[in-house]
N, C-alpha and C positions, 0 to 999 in steps of 0.2 A: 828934240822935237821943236821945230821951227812955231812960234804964236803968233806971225803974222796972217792978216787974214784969214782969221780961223772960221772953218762953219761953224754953224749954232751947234749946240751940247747936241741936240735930235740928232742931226747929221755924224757925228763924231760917236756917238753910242750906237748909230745905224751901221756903221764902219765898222766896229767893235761885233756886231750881234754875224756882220758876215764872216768876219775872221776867225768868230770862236766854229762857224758852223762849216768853214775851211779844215779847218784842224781836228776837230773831233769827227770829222767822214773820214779823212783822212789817217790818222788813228786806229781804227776803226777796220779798214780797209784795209792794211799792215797785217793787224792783230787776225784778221779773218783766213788770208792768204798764208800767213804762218802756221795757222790752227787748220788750215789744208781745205778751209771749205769753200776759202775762191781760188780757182787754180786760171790763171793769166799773167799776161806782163803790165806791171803796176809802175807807173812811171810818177811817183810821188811827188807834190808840188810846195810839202811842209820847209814851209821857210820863205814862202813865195805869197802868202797869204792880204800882205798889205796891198799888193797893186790892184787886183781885180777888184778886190772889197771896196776902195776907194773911189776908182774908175765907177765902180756900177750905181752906186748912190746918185749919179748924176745924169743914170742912162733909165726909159723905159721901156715897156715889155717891147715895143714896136723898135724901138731900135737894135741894129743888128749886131751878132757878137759872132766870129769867127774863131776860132781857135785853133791846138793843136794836140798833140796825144796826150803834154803834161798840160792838160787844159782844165783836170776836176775841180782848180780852182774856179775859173775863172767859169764855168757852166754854175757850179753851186752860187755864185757871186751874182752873178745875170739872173737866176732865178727857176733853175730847172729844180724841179721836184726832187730831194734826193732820193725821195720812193723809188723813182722810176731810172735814176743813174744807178741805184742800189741794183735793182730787178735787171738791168740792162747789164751788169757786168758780172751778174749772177747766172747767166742765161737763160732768162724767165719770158714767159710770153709778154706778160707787162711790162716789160722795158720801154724806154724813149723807141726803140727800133726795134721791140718784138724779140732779143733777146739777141740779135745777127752781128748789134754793129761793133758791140763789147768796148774795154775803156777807150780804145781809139776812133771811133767812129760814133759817138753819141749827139743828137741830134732832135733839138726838142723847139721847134719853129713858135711855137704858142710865146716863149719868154723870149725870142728871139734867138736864142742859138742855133743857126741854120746849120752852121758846118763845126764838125770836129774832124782835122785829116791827121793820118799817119805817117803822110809825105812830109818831110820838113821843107817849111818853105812855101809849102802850096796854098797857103789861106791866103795868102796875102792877092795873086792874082781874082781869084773869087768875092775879096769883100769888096777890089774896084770893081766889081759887075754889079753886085748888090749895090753898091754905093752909087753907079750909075745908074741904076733901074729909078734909084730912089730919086735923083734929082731931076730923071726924065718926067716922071709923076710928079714932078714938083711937092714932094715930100720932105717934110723937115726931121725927118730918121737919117742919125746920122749910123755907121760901118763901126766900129773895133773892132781891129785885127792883132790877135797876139802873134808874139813868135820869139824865139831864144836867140842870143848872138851867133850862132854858127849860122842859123836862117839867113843873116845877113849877110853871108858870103854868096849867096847862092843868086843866079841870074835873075829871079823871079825877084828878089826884092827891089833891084836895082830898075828893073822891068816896072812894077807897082807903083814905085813910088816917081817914075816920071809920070808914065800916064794917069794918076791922079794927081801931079803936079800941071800937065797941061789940060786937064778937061776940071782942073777946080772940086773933085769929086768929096763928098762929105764923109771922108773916111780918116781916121784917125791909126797909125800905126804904132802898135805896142809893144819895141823891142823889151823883153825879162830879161836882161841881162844877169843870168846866176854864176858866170865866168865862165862855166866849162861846157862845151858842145861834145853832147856823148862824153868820152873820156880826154879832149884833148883842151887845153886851156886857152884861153882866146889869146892871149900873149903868143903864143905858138903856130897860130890859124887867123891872126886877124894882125893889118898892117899899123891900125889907126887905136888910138887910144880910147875914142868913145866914137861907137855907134851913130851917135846924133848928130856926129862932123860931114855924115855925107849927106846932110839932109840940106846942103850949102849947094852941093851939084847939081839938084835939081828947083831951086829957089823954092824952097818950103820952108816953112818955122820950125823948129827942135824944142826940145828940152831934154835938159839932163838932170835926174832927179835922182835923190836917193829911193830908193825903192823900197827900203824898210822903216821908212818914214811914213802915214800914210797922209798926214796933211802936206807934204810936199807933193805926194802922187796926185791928191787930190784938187790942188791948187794947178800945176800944170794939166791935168784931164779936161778943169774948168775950161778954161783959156781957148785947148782945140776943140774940145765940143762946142764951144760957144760961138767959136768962127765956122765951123763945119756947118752949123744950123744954117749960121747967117749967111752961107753961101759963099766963105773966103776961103774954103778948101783945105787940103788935107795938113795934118802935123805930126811930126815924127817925136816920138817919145823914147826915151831910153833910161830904163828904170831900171838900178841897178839892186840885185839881191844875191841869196845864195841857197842855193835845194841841200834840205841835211839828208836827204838819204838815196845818194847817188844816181848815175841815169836810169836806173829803174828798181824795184826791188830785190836784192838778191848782188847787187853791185857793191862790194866795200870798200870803194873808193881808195883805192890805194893812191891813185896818181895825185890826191888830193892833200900838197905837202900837210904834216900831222897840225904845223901853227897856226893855219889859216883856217882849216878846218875849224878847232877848236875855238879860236878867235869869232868866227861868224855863228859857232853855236852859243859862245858867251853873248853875243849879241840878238838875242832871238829877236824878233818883231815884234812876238805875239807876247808875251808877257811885258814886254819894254813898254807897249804901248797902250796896255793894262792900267800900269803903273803912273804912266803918263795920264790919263783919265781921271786917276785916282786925288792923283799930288795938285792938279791944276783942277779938281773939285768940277768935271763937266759930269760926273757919272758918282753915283756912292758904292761902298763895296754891294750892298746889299744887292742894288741894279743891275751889279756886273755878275752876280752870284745868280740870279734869276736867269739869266740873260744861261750862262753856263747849262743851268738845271732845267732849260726850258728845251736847249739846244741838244743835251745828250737826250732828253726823253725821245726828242724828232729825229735821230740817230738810232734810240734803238726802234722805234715805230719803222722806219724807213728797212731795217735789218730784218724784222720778222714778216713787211711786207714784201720782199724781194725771196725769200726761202720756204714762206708759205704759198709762193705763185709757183705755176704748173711752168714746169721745165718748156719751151718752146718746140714746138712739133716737128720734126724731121721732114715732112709737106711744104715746111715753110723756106723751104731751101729753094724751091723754085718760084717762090713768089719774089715781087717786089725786085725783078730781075728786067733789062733791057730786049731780050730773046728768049725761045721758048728754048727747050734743049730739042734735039734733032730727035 
């Protein structure tokens, strides 16, 4: 854990309170799916927990958070209710979306998270609109857009990341680099070593950061939020981690040789960076133990609000639709 330019203890414990509230949804949402009372495709982001928590400390409700299907972190990190990601993936009428749009398509505009897609790839043209909307209003909200390294193969990034290289747009792009796209390894699907190298073709700034680091993440986030504000346009991020529990639930990673595996779960984040708080005296245990105790209560509050709300209404299929049905 890098000590240069560190934020105050506040910031570093704020960092800490989203990642514990990452992991234990997440947890959580495992353990519920196994016990058979969520039944969907759960694309877990444990292990993924340092980039958004980091990134969000630095963003407000007005600014914009784009994401993707493995996106629970980054929705709970920006500020969405877990009540209502809970009720939403429960298919309860109290969902962020009425119970319709389930873990892929969660949507809660009030904290900022306008878009969750299930296309990979697809956030990225939609946060230049949002990002241009914003600096046609002469709005100082700046865009984050995540997305996983296969994303980066796909025409739409290459597409994104010029046109907010020529219109200057206040949008900041956040490749999670967790190595593997779906099941195949980026060594196998990608030409370049790091992600952030092709942010040189379109004259943008980069960064390569460890990604389970969060005052690295959080030091490079500074920098392009900070020029995005000021109107110096967009910056490519490339934050490198790793998902312990394969491209979705129910995946046992086989393709995932056994030492590497093992290796990045020796390495978790979230305890490492526990312990880091601890040794360098920004946090006491007792703080961090509260911080725990405070977080699982809002887990099980958020649990019993989602399974006590009324199942969504079968009516509601044709609401909230572009066309009536014939």
């Amino acid at each position: 854990m890098t000590n240069t330019e560190l934020p105050d203890a506040r910031t570093l414990v704020a960092i800490y309170r989203k990642m514990a509230a990452i992991k234990l949804n997440d947890d959580r949402f495992i353990s519920q799916i196994k016990a058979g009372r969520l039944v969907m495709p759960y694309y877990s982001a444990r292990g993924q927990e340092c980039i958004p928590a980091a990134i969000s400390v630095l963003l407000t409700d007005a600014d914009y958070l784009v994401t993707i299907y493995r996106g629970i972190h980054d929705m709970i990190a920006k500020g969405v209710p877990p009540k209502l990601i809970w009720a939403e993936l429960a298919g309860r009428s109290t969902g962020s979306c009425k119970g319709k749009g389930g873990p892929m398509h969660i949507t809660h505009p009030q904290s900022g998270c306008m878009v969750t897609t299930g296309v990979v790839g697809a956030g990225m043209p939609i946060a230049c609109g949002l990002a241009l909307a914003a600096q046609l209003r002469g709005e100082k909200r700046v865009t984050v857009t995540n997305f996983g390294d296969g994303a980066a193969n796909i025409g739409a990034f290459h597409e994104s990341l010029n046109l907010a290289a020529v219109w200057k747009l206040p949008v900041i792009f956040v490749c999670q680099n967790n190595r593997y796209a779906e099941h195949t390894s980026m060594a196998k699907g990608t030409s370049i070593e790091r992600i952030s190298e092709r942010a040189r073709s379109y004259n943008m700034p980069s960064a390569h950061v460890d990604g389970n680091e969060p005052v690295a993440v959080h030091q490079a986030a500074k920098i392009a939020i900070e020029r995005a504000r000021g109107g110096g346009g967009p910056t490519l991020i490339e934050a490198t981690t790793f998902r312990f529990n394969g491209h979705l639930i129910g995946d046992t990673g086989e393709y995932i040789p056994k030492q590497e595996y093992q290796a990045a779960l020796a390495a978790d984040p979230y305890p490492r960076y526990r312990n880091w708080l601890l040794q360098n005296k920004h946090a006491t245990a007792e703080e961090l133990s509260t911080i725990e105790t405070e977080t699982a209560a809002d887990v099980d509050a958020a649990v019993a609000f989602a399974f006590d709300s009324p199942l969504t209404e079968v009516s509601e299929i044709t609401r909230d639709v572009y066309a009536s049905p014939a």
